[in-house]
C-alpha positions in Angstrom: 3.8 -12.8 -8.6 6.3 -14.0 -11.1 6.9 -17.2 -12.2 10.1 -19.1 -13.9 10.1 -21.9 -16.0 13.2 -23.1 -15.9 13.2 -26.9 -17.1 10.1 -28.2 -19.1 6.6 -27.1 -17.0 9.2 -27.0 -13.6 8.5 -23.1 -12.6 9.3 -21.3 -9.5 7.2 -18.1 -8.4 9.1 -15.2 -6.4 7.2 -12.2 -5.2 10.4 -9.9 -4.8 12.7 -8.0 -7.2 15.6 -9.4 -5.2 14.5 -12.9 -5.2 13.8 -12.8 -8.3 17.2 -12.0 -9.8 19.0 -14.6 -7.3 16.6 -17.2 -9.0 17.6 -16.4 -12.3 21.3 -16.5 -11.4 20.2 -20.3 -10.2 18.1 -21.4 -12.9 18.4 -22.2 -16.4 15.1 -19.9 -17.0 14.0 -19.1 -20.3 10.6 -17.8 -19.7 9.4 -14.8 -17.4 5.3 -14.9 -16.7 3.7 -12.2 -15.1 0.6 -12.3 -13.7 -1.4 -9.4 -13.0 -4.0 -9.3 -10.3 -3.3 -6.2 -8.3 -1.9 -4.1 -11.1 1.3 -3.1 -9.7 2.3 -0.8 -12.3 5.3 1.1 -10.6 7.3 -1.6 -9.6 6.6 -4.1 -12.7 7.5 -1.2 -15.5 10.9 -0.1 -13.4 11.8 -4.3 -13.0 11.0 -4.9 -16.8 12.5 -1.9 -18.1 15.6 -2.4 -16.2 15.5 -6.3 -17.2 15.1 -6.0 -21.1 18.3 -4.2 -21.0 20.6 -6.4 -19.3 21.5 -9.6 -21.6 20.5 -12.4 -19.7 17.0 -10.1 -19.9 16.6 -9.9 -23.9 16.9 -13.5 -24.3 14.1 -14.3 -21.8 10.3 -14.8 -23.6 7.9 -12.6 -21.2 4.6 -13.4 -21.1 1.7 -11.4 -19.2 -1.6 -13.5 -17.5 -3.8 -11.1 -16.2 -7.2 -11.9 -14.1 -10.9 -9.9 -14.8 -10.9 -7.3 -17.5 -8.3 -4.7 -16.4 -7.9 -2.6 -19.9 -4.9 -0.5 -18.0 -3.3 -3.8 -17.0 -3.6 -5.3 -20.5 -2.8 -2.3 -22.1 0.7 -1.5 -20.0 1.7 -5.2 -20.5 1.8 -4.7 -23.9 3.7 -1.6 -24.0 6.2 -3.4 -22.0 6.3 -5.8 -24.6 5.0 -9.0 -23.5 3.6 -11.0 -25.4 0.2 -11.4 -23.8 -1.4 -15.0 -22.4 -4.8 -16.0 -22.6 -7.1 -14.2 -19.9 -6.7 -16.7 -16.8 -9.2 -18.1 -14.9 -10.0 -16.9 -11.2 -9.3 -20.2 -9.6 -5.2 -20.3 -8.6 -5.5 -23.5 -10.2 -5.8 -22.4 -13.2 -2.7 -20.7 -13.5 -0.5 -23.7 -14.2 -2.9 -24.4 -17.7 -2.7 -21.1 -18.5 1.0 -21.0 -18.7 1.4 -24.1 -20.6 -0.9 -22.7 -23.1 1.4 -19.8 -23.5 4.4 -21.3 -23.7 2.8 -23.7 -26.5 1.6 -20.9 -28.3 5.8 -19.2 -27.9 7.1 -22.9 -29.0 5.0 -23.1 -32.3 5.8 -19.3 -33.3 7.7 -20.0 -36.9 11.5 -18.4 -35.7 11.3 -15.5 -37.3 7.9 -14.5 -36.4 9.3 -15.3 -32.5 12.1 -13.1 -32.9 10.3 -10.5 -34.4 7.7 -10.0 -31.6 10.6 -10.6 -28.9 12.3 -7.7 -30.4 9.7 -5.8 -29.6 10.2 -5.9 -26.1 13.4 -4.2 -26.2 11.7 -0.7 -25.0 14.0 1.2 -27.9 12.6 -0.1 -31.5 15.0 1.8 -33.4 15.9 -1.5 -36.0 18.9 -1.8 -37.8 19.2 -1.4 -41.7 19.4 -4.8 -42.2 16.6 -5.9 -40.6 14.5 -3.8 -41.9 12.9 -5.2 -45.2 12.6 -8.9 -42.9 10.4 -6.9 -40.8 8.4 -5.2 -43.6 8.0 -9.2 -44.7 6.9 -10.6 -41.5 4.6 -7.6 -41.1 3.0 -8.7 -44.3 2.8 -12.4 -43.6 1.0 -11.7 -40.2 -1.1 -8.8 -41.0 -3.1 -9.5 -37.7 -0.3 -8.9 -35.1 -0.1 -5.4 -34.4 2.7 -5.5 -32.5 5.2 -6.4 -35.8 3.1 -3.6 -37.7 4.2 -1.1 -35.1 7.4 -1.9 -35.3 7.9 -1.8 -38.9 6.2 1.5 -39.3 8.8 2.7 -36.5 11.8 1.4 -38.7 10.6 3.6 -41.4 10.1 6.2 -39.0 13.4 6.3 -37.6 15.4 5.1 -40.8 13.5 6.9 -43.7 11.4 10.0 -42.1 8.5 8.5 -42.9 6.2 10.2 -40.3 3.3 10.5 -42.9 3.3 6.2 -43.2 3.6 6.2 -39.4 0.9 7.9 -38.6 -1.3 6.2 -40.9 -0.3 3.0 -39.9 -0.7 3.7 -35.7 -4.2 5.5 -36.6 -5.3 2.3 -38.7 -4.3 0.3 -35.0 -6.1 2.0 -33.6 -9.5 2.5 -35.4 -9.4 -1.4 -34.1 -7.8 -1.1 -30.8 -8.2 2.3 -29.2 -6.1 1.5 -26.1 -3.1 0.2 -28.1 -0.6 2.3 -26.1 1.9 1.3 -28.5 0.4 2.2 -31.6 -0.2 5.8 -29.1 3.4 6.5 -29.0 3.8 5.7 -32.6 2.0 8.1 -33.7 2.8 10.4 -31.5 6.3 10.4 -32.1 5.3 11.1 -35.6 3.8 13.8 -35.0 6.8 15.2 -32.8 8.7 14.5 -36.0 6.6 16.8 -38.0 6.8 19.5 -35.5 3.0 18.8 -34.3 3.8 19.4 -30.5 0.2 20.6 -29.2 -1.2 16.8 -30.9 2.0 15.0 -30.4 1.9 15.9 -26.3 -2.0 15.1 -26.4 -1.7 11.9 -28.1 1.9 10.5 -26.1 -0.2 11.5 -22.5 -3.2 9.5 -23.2 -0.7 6.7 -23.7 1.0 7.4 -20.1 -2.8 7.7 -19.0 -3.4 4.3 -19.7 0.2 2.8 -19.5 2.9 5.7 -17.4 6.3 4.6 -17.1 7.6 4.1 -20.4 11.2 5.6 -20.3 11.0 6.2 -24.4 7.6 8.3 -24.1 8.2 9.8 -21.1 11.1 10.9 -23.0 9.5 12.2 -26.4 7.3 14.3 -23.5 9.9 16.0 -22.1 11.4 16.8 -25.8 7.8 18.7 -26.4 8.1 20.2 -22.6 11.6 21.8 -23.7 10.9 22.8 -27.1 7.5 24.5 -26.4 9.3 26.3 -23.1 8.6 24.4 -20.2 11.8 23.7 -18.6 10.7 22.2 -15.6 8.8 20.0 -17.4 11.4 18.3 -19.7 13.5 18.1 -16.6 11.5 16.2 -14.3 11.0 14.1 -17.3 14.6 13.4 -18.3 15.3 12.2 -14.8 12.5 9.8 -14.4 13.2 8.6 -17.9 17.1 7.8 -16.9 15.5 6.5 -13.8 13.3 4.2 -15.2 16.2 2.8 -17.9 18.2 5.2 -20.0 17.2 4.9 -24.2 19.9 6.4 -25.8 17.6 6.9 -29.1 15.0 9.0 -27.0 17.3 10.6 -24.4 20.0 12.2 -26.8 17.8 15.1 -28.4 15.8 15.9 -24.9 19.8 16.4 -23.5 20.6 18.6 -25.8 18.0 20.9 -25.6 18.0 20.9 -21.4 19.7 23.6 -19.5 21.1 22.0 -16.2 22.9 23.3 -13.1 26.1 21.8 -12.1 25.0 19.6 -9.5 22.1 18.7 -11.9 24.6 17.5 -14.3 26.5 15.6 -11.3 22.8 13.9 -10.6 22.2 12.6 -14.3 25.6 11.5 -14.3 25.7 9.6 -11.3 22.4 8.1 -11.9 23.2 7.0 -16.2 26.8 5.9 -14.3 24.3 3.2 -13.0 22.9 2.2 -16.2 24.9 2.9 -18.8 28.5 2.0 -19.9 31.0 5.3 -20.2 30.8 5.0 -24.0 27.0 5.2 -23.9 27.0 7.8 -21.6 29.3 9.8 -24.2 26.9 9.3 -27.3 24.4 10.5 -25.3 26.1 14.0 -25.2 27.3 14.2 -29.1 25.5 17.3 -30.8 
């Protein structure tokens, strides 16, 4: 179930990919709430993935309400990058409170704190120069959101090398949070850095244990599945990764170490044709 708010506590709920994105083309949305009761995994990572991507997507606030205690829920939510609600009641009636509670908790976020988490969400946190030493900042301010460490210690990651701060930083997270899927990928991405792949691969597929479907990890998998000679492997990831939604970040290195048939290469084309712009679909093959 999915609900929109579209003007003030006005929200419309659509149980359907396709009539969800009519109502967005109807509605002046701003907020995407997805409540969680049945865990449907599949269908919510392919729908988010694809929907972060698009640009009426990444300025949307995404919120996840989940019923019971569901740790795989909680935890794939949060690699999708919602920001996470309070736990809502079991009465339907309760949803409505539960939502205005969230959306409160969005409103009063100081700006740069809100943009931060919301870039989270992206599914690609590969941060821009510029932007770095902000997110070092807010980091700081709000020690206690894990989410902004995460993706500060990726910036350094990705920027500087630093898989040694990484590393420490995800295994800190998760001293306190040993499901924290996202702190999971972070460090094992570090490891892959470091040329780690036996701990790297054991480390990104407890994360997929607890949260699959993340195009980035699934991504970094196949990388390991390539470079430690399992070519099968890294293919079947590469597609569902393009599949899922194409990050050009991840994808690029797991391309170039993939040996693919013709009509292999027609197949990755045709289906990054329906994701990707032509340019992006270039960079994507640049040594």
């Amino acid at each position: 179930m999915r609900s929109l708010d579209s003007v003030g506590m006005a929200y419309e709920t659509v149980e359907t990919l396709a009539k969800f994105n009519d109502a967005l083309e109807k509605t002046n949305a701003q907020v995407v709430v997805h409540v969680l009761e049945e865990f449907e995994r599949g269908e919510v990572g392919v729908f988010h993935h694809r929907l972060v991507r698009s640009e009426r997507g990444r300025s949307l606030a995404r919120f996840l309400i989940y019923r019971g205690t569901n740790e795989r829920a909680i935890s794939f939510g949060v690699d999708l990058g919602m920001l996470r609600a309070i736990q809502a009641e079991q009465a339907l009636s309760a949803l409505g409170y539960t939502l205005q509670l969230a959306l409160k908790a969005h409103a009063d976020l100081e700006p740069d704190l809100r943009e931060a988490l919301e870039l989270t969400a992206s599914g690609d946190c590969c941060m821009a120069k510029d932007t770095l030493e902000l997110q070092k900042a807010i980091s700081k301010k709000y020690p206690l959101v894990e989410n902004l460490a995460i993706v500060a210690a990726y910036s350094l990651l990705i920027l500087n090398g630093d898989a040694e701060g990484a590393i420490l930083k995800g295994q800190s997270i998760l001293s306190r949070s040993p499901t924290n899927v996202r702190a999971m990928t972070l460090v094992g991405e570090a490891l892959l850095h470091l040329g780690e792949y036996e701990t790297a691969a054991k480390m990104l597929m407890n994360a997929e244990s607890f949260a699959a479907g993340n195009p980035s990890r699934l991504a970094l998998i196949g990388r390991i599945a390539a470079q430690t000679g399992n070519a099968d492997a890294a293919k079947k990831c590469l597609f569902k990764s393009v599949e899922i939604c194409p990050v050009i970040r991840t994808l690029q290195p797991l391309i170039a170490l993939v040996q693919l048939s013709d009509e292999e290469k027609k197949s990755l084309n045709d289906l990054l044709a329906l994701r990707l712009s032509p340019d992006e679909i270039n960079s994507l093959f640049k040594s």
